[in-house]
C-alpha positions as CSV (number, residue, x, y, z in Angstrom):
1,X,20.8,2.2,11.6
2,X,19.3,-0.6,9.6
3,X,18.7,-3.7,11.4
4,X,20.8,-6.7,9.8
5,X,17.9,-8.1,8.2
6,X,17.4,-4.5,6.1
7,X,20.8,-4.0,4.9
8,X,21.6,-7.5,3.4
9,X,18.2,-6.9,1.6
10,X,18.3,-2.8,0.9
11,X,19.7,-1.4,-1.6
12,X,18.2,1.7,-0.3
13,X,21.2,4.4,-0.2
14,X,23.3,2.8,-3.4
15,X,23.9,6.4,-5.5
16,X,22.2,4.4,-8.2
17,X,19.6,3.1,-6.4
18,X,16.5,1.7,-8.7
19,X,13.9,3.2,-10.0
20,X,10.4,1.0,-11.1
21,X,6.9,1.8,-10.7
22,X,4.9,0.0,-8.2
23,X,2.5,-1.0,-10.8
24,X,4.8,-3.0,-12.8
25,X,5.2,-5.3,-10.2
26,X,1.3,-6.1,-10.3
27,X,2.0,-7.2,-13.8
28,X,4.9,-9.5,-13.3
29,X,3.0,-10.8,-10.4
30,X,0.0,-11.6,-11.9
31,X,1.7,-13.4,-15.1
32,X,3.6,-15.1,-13.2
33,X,0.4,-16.3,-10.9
34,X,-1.4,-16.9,-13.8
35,X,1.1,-19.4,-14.9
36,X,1.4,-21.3,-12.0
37,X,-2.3,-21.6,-11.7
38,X,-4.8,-22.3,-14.7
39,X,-8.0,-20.9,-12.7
40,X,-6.5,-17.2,-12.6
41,X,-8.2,-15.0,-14.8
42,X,-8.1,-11.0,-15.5
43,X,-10.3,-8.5,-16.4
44,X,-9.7,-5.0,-17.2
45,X,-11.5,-1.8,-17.4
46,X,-10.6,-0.5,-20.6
47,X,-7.0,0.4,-19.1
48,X,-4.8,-3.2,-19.4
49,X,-1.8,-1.3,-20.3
50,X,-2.0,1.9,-17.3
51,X,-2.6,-1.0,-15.1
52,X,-0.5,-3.6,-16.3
53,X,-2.1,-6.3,-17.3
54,X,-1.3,-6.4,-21.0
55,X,1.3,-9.3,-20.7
56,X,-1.5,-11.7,-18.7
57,X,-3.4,-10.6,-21.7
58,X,-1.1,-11.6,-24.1
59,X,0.3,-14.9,-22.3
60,X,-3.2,-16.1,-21.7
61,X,-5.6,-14.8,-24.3
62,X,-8.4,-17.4,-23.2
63,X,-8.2,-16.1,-19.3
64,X,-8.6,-12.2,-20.2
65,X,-11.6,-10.0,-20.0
66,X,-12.2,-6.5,-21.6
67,X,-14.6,-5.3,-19.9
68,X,-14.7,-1.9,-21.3
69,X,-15.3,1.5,-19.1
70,X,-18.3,-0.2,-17.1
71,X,-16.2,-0.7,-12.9
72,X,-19.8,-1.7,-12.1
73,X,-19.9,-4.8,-14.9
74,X,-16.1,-5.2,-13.6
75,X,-16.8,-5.9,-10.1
76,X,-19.7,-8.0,-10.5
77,X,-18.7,-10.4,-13.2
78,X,-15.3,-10.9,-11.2
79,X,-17.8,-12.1,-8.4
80,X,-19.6,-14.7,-10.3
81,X,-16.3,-15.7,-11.6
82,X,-15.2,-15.8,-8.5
83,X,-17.9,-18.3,-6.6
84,X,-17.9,-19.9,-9.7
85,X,-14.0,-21.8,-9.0
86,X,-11.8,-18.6,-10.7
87,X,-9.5,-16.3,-9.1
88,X,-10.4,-13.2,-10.6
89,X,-8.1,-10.5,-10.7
90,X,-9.6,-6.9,-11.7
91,X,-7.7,-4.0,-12.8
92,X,-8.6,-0.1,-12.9
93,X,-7.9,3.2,-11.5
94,X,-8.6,3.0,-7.4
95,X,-10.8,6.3,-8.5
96,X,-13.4,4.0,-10.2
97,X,-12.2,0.7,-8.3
98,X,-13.3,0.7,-5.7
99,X,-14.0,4.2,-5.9
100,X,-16.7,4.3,-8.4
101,X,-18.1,0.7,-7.7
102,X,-17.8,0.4,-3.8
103,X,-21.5,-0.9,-3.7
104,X,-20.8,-3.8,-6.1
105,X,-17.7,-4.7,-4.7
106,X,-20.0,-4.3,-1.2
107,X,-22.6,-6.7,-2.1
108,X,-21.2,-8.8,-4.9
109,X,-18.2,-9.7,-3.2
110,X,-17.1,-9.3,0.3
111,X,-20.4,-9.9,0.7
112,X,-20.3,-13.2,-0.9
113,X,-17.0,-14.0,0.4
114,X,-16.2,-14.1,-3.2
115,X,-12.8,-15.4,-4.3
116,X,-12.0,-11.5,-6.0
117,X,-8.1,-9.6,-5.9
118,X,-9.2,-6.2,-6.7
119,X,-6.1,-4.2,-7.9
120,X,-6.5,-0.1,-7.4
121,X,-4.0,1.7,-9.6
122,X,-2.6,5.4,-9.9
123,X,-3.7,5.6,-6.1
124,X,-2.6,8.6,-4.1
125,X,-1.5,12.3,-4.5
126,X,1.7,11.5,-6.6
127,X,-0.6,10.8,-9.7
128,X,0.3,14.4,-10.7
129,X,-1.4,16.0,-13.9
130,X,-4.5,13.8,-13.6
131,X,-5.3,16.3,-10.6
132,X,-8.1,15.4,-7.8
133,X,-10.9,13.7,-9.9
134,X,-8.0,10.8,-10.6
135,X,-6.2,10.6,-7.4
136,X,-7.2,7.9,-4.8
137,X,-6.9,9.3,-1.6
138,X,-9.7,7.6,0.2
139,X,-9.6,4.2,-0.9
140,X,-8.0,2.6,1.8
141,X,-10.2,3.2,4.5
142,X,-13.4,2.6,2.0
143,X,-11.9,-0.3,1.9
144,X,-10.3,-1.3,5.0
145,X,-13.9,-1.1,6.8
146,X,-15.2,-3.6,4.3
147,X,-16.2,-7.2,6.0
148,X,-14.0,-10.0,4.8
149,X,-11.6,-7.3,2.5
150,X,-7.7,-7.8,3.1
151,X,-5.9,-4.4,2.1
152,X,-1.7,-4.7,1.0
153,X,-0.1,-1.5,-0.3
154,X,3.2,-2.6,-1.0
155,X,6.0,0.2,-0.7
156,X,8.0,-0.9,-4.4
157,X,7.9,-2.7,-7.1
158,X,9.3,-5.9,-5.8
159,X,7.1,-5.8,-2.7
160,X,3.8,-5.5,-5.6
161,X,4.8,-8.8,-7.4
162,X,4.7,-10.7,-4.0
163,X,1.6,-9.3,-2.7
164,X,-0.1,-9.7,-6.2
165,X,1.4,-13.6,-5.9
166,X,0.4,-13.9,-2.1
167,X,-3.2,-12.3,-3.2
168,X,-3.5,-15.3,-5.2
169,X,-3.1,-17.9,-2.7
170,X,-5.5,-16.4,-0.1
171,X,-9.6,-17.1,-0.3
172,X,-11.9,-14.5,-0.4
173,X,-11.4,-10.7,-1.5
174,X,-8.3,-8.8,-1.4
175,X,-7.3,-5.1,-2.0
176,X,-4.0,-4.5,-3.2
177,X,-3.1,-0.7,-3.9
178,X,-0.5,1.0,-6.3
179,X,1.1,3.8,-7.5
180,X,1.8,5.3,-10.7
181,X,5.1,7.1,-11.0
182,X,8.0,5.5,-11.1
183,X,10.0,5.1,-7.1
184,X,12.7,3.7,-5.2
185,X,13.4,0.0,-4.9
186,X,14.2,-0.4,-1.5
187,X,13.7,-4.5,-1.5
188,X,15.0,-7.2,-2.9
189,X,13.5,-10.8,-4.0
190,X,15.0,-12.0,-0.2
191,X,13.1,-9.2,1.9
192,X,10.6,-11.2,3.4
193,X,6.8,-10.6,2.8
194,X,4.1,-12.3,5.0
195,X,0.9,-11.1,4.7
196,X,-0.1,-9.8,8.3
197,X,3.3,-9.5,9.2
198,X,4.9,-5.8,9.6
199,X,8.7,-5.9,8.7
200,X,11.6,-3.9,10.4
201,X,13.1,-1.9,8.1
202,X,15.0,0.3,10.7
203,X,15.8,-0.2,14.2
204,X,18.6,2.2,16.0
205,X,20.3,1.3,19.0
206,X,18.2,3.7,21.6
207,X,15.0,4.1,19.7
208,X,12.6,6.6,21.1
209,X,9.9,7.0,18.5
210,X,8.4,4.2,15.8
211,X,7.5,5.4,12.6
212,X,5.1,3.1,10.9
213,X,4.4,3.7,7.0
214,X,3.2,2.1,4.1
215,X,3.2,1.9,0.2
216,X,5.5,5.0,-1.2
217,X,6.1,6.5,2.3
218,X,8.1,3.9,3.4
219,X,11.5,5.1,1.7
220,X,10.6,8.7,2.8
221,X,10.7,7.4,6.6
222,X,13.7,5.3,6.0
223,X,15.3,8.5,4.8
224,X,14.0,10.6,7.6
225,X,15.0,8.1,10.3
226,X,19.0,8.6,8.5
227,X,18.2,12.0,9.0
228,X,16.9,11.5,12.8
229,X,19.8,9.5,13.5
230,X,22.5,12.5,12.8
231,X,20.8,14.3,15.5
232,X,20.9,11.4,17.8
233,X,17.3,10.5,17.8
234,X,16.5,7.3,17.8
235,X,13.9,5.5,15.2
236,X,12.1,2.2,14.0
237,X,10.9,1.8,11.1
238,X,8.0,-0.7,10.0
239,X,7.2,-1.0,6.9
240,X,3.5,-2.0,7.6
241,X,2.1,-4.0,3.8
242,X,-0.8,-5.1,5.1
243,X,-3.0,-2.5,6.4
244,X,-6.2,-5.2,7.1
245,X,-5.8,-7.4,9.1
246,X,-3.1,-5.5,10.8
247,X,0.1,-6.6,13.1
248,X,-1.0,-5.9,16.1
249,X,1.4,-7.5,18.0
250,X,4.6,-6.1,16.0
251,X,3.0,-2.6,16.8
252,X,2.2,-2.7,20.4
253,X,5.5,-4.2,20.8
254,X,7.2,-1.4,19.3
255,X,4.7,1.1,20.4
256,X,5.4,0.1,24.0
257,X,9.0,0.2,23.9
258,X,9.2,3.7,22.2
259,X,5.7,4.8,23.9
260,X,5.5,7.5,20.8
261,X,4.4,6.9,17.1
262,X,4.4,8.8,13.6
263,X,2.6,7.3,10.6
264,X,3.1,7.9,7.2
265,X,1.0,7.3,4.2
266,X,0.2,8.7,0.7
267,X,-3.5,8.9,1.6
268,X,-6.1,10.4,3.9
269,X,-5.3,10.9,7.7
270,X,-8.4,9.8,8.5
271,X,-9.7,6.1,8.0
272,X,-5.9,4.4,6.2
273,X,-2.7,3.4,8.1
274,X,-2.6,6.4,10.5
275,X,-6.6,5.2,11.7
276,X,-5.9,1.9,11.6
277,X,-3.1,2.3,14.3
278,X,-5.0,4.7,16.0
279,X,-7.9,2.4,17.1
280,X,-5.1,0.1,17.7
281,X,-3.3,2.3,20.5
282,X,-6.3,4.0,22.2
283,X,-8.0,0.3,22.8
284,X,-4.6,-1.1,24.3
285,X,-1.8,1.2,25.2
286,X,-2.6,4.9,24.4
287,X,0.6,6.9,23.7
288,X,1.0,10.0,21.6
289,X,0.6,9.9,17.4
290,X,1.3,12.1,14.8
291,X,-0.2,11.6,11.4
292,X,1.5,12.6,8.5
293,X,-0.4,12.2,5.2
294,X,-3.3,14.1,3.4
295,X,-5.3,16.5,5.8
296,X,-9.1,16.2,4.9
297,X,-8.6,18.0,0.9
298,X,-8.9,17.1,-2.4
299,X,-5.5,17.1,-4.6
300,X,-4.9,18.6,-7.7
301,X,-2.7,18.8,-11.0
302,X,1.1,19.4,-10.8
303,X,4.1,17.8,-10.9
304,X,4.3,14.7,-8.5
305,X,7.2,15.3,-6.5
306,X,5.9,19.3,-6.1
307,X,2.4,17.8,-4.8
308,X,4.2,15.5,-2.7
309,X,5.7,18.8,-0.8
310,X,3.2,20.7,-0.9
311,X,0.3,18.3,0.8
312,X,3.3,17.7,3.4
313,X,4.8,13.8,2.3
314,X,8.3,13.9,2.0
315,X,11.1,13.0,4.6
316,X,11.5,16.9,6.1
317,X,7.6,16.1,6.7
318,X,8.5,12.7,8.7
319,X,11.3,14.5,10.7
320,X,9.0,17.3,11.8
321,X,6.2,14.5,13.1
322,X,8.8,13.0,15.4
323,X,9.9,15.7,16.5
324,X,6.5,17.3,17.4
325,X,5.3,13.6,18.9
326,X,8.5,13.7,21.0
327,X,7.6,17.1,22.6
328,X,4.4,16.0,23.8
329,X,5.9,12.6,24.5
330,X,7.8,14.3,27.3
């Protein structure tokens, strides 16, 4: 069941549940940023409108960068900018950023400690007909073993405008990662967002497994602990925003109580959520994890929702992880 919190702020299993892309809430966070704070400033790599910066653009002229198809230029300009008294906000594909200029944002600002919000857009499988050379499915842990980077991947639309406005407010560099296609809102404007804070977004009576997920997995465990929960097994559900630095408390303390765990993330298994949590458990309380996500291959073109099922990250996917974890649980 949802825990009280989660159903006075889900609209999660309306039959007209909304639809929005992740990405547009970048935009509408980072206009309405920008007008609450004069030093914000944007720059773009050739793509303001796939990555939804055209409305900063147009609201504040004066604060906007083209920088053309140069990620390299992007990320080291935002870094002068951004010892200079800006907050930089930079916008391109998470192929090219951070993919393509990892070493600049390396050196030029985590290493500086730079005051840089680096948005990474169309990330993940569900990019679709762009196929492997444009979907991100390593950038979190590239990023997430970065000194002084903070990594959000917010899990809708409403979730990305408060990360991009929290981004804002923190010093020194921040990741913030988001999908393309369009997804279910399953927040409102009064679900809280901390950063560093997991949220419950399910929590049955008896649980016997947590299921920790993050970005556009987080509705596909949400459905799959509904699905658990007809069978009589048990679930919590943490919907786990901010991958660096990580709850560790919220996740021993449900880790402990259910003493199994299934993560869940539209990326790599290896280095993202499902690492993170892993280092977490073996240092303090090992227990057994599944790890459902990408396994160790590149994508490719198709339809998003037929990639999803095919590289194994949809709710039947979820269902099948607990149950496996359970088994060796016992």
């Amino acid at each position: 069941m949802l825990n009280k919190e989660a159903k006075l702020n889900s609209g999660l299993f309306k039959d007209d549940v909304e639809m929005k892309a992740i990405r547009d809430g970048y935009g509408e966070g980072l206009v309405i940023a920008g007008g609450e704070n004069k030093n914000i400033v944007a720059l773009s790599a050739d793509l303001r409108e796939s990555t939804r910066c055209e409305e900063f653009a147009k609201r504040f002229p004066e604060r906007f960068f083209e920088v053309g198809v140069a990620e390299q230029n992007l990320a080291t300009i935002a870094a002068g900018l951004g010892i200079s008294g800006k907050i930089p906000f930079v916008s391109s594909y998470a192929v090219f950023s951070p993919g393509r200029n990892w070493e600049q944002i390396r050196t030029t600002i985590a290493y500086n400690d730079a005051n840089v919000k680096i948005a990474g857009h169309h990330a993940g499988i569900s990019v679709g007909p762009d196929g492997a050379t444009h979907q991100a499915t390593e950038d979190i842990a590239i990023m997430r073993v970065m000194p002084n980077m903070k990594v959000f991947v917010p899990c809708d639309a409403i979730e990305a405008k408060k990360a991009t406005e929290a981004a804002a407010h923190i010093m020194g560099p921040v990741y913030i990662r988001f999908a393309r296609e369009k997804t279910p809102v399953v927040t409102t404007n009064d679900t809280p967002f901390t950063p560093a804070k997991a949220e419950v977004f399910w929590e049955s009576t008896r649980p016997s497994v947590t299921i920790a997920a993050c970005g556009t997995m987080v509705y596909q465990a949400l459905l799959a602990a509904r699905e658990l929960e007809k069978e009589k097994i048990g679930a919590i559900v943490l919907n786990i925003h901010t991958i660096k630095p990580l709850d560790e408390a919220t996740l021993l303390k449900y880790g402990k109580q259910t003493k199994a765990m299934v993560t869940a993330e539209e990326h790599q298994i290896s280095g993202g959520l499902g690492g993170a949590i892993a280092e977490l458990f073996a240092k303090h309380f090992p227990l057994p994890i599944e790890m459902v996500g990408i396994h160790d291959t590149f994508g490719e073109s198709g339809n998003p929702d037929d990639l999803m099922k095919k590289y194994g990250l949809t709710t039947r996917d979820i269902v099948k992880a607990v149950k496996k974890v359970l088994k060796r649980k016992k």
